[in-house]
C-alpha positions as CSV (number, residue, x, y, z in Angstrom):
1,X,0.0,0.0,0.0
2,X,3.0,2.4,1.2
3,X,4.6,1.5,-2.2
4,X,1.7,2.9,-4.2
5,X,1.4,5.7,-2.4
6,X,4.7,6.6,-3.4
7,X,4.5,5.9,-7.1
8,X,1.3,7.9,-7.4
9,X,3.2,10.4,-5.4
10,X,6.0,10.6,-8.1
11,X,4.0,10.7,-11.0
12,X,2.2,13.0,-9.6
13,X,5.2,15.7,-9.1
14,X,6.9,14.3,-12.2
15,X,4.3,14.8,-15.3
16,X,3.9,18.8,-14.5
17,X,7.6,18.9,-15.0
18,X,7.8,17.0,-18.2
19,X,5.0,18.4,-19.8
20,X,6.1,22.0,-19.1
21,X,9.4,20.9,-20.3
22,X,8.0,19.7,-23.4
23,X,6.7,23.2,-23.9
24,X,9.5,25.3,-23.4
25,X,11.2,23.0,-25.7
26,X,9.5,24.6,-29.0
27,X,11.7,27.7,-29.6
28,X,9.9,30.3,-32.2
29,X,11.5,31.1,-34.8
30,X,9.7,34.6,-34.9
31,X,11.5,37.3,-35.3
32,X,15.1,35.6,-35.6
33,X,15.6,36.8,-39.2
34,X,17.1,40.0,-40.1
35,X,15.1,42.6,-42.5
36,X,12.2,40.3,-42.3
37,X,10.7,42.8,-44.7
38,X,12.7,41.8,-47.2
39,X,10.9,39.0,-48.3
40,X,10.2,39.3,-52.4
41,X,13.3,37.5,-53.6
42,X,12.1,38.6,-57.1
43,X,12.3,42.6,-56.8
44,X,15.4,45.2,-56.0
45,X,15.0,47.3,-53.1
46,X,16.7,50.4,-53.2
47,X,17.7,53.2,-50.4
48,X,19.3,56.5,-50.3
49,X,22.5,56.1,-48.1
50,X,22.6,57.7,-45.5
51,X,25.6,59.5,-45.1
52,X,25.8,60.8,-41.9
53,X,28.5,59.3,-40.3
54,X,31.0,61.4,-39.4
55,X,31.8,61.6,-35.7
56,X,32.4,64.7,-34.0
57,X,35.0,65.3,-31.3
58,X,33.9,65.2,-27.7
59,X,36.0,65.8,-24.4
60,X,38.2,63.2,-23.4
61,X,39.2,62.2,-26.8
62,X,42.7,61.7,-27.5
63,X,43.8,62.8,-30.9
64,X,47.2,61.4,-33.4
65,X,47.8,64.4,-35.5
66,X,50.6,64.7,-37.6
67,X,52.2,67.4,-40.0
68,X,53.8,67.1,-43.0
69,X,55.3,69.6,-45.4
70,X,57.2,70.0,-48.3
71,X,59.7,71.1,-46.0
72,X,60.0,68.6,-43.4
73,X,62.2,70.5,-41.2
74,X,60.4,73.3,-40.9
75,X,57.0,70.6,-40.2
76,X,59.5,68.7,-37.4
77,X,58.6,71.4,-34.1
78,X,55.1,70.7,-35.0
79,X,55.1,67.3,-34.3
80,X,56.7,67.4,-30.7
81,X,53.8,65.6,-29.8
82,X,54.0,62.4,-31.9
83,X,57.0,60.9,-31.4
84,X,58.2,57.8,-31.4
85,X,60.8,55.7,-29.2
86,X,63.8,56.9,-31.2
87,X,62.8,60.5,-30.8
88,X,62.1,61.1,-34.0
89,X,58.9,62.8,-35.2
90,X,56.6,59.8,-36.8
91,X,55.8,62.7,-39.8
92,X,59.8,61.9,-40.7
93,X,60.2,58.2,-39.7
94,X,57.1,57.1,-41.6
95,X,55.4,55.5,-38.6
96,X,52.2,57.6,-38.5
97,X,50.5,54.6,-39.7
98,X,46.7,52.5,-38.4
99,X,49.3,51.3,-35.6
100,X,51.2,54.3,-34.6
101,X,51.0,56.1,-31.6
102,X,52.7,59.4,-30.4
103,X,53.9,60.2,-27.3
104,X,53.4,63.9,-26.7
105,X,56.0,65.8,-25.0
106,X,53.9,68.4,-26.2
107,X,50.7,67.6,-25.4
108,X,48.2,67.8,-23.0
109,X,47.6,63.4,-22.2
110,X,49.0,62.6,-19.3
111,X,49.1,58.9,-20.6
112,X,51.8,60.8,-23.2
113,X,49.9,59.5,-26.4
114,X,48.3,61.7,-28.5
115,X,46.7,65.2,-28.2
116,X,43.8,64.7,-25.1
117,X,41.1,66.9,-25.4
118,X,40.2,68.8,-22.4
119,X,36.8,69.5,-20.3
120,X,36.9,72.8,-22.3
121,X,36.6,71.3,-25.3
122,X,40.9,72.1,-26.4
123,X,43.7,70.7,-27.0
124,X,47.3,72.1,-26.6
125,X,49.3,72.1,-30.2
126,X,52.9,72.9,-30.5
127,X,53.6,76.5,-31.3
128,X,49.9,77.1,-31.7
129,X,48.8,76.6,-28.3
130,X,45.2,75.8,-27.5
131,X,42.8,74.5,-30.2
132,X,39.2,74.3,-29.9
133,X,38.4,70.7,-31.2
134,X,35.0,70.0,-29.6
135,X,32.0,69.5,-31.4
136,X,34.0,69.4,-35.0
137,X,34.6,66.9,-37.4
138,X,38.1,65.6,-38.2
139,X,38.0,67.0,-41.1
140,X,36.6,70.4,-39.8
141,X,39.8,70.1,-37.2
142,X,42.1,69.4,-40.4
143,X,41.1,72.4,-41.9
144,X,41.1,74.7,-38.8
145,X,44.9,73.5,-38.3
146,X,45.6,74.0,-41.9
147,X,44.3,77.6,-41.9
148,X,46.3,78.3,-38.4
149,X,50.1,76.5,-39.9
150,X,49.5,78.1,-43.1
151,X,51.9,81.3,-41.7
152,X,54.4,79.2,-40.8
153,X,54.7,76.1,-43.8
154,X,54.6,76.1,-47.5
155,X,51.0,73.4,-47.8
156,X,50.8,71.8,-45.1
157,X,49.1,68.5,-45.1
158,X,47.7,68.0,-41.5
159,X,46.2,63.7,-40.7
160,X,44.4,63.6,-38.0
161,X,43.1,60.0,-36.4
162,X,40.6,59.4,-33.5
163,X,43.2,56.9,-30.9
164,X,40.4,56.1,-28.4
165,X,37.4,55.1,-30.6
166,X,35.7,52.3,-28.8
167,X,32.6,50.4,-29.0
168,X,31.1,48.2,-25.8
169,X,28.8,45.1,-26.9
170,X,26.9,43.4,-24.0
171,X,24.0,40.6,-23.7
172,X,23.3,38.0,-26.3
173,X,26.2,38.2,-29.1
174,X,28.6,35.4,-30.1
175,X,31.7,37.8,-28.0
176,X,30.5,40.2,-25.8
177,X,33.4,42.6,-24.9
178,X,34.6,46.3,-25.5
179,X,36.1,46.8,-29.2
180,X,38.6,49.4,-30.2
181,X,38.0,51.0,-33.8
182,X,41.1,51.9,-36.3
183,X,38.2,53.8,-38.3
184,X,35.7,56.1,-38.0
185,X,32.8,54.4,-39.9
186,X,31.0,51.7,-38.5
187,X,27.4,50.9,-37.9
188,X,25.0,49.2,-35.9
189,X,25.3,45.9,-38.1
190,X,29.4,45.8,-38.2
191,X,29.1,46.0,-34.9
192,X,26.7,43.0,-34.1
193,X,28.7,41.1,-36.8
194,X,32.6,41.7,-34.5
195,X,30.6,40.1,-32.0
196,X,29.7,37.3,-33.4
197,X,26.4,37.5,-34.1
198,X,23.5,37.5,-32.1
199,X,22.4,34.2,-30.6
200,X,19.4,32.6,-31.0
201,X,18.3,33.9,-27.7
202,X,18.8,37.7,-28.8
203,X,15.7,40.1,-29.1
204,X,16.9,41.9,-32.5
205,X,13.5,43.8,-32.7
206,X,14.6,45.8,-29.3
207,X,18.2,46.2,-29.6
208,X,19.4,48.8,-26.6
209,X,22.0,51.8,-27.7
210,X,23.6,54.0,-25.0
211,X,24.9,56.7,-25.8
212,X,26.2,60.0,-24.0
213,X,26.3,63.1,-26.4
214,X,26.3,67.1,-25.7
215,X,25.9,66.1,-21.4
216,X,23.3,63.7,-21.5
217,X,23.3,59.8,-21.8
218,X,20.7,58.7,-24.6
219,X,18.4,55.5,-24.5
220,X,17.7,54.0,-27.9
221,X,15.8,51.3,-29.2
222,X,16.5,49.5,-32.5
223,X,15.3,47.2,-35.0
224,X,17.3,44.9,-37.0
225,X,14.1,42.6,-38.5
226,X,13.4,46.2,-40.2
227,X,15.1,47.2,-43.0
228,X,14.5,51.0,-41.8
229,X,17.1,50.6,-39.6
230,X,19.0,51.8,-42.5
231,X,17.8,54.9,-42.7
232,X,17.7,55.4,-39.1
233,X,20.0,58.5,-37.5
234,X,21.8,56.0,-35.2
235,X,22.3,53.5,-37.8
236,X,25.9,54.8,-37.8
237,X,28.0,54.4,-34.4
238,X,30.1,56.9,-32.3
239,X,32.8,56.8,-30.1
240,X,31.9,54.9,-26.6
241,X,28.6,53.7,-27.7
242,X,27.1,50.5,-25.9
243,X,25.1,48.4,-27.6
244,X,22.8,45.8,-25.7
245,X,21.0,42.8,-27.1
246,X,18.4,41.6,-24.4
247,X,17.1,37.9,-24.0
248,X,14.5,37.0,-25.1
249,X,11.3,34.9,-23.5
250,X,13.1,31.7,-24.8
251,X,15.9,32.5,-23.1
252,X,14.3,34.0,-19.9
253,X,12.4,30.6,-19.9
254,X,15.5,28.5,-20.3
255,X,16.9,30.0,-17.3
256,X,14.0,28.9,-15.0
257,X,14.1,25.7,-16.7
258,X,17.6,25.2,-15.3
259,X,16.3,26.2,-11.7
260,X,13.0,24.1,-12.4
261,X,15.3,21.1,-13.9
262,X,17.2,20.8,-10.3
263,X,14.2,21.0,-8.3
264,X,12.7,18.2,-10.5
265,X,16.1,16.0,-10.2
266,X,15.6,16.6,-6.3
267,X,12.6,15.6,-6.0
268,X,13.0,12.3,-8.5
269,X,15.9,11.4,-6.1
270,X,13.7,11.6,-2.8
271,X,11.0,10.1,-4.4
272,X,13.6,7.0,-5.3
273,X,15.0,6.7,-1.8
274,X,11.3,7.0,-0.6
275,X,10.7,3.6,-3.1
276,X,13.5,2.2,-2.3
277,X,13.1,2.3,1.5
278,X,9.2,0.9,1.4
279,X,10.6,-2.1,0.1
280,X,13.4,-2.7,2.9
């Protein structure tokens, strides 16, 4: 009698648990695809690009810019703050390349690389002294500079390259983890793709982007099933964005499956010893 009471007791706990684990086990596939509204394979869509993807400098930037000239003596004091370990100026030694890096005995970083721009929105230039580079383009800056060494070299050609562009990728991606930039075009989608992807798990209709701009930190919400996100203004990235892919129910669910699976292994285990001991 004991010995039935026990069996009808573990069936009893038992069948809930497989039942709602036969549930949970039918993953939608809604929503998983990207540009889902995309779907004629037999017509061309077309877009205007949208071209507005130039970054703009903020505070706490740091800055490689380097001088050249077709006298490059005369270009040499004005790149005091690029040089390299052999204390020659990277304009001369040809090192002012995608890996370069200057260390600025006459700049303003106390990490001596590149040209830091301050709270106030400067940095400090060699000979010139302060620069406002806030709120401008590169190429705005290039120009500003150009227009500023123009008294002192015969057409100076001024590069300029943004050292601390970084992107932060959290949630569900293939590689979550904070990526640095060697360019200054990338969008929402090259971004998702260095991560590896987004999981199966990944809500891609309600992608979260952070981003801090003119004093205020921005909350935005994206979707990749749309082919609008194209168009949209934050299609393009900027420097210290963060990008979050949420979970989605599936995945939500799959966690309290793990929580409901040891509960239901407990209580299998009990049940056993209870069997086990009603026929001792």
């Amino acid at each position: 009698m004991i010995n039935l009471i026990s069996l009808n007791f573990s069936k009893k706990i038992l069948l809930p648990f497989i039942l709602f684990f036969s549930l949970l086990s039918c993953t939608s596939t809604k929503n998983v695809p990207y540009f889902e509204d995309l779907t004629d394979t037999t017509k061309v869509y077309s877009q205007l690009l949208n071209g507005n993807y130039e970054i703009k400098i903020q505070p706490d930037d740091i800055l490689e810019i380097i001088v050249n000239s077709i006298n490059a003596d005369a270009a040499a004091p004005f790149n005091l703050g690029n040089t390299n370990p052999t204390g020659m100026p990277m304009a001369q030694s040809g090192q002012g390349g995608i890996g370069a890096r200057s260390n600025s005995a006459g700049s303003n970083n106390s990490n001596g690389e590149g040209y830091l721009v301050d709270k106030n929105g400067n940095i400090d230039f060699p000979i010139l002294g302060n620069i406002k580079a806030v709120g401008l383009t590169v190429l705005q800056l290039k120009e500003v500079l150009k227009g500023k060494l123009d008294k002192y070299l015969q057409d100076p050609i001024v590069n300029i390259r943004l050292l601390n562009y970084k992107i932060t990728i959290l949630g569900e991606v293939g590689h979550p983890s904070t990526y640095s930039i060697p360019s200054e075009r990338l969008t929402i989608v090259d971004a998702i793709g260095m991560a590896g992807d987004i999981t199966i798990y990944g809500k891609r209709e309600n992608i979260l982007l952070i981003r801090e701009e003119d004093g205020k930190r921005n909350f935005i919400r994206l979707n990749l099933n749309s082919s609008n996100i194209f168009q949209s203004p934050y299609y393009y990235l900027k420097q210290n964005d963060i990008v979050y892919v949420e979970p989605n129910k599936s995945k939500i669910a799959a966690s309290e499956v793990g929580q409901l699976r040891r509960i239901t292994v407990a209580v299998s285990v009990a049940s056993f010893l209870v069997l086990i001991l009603t026929r001792l």
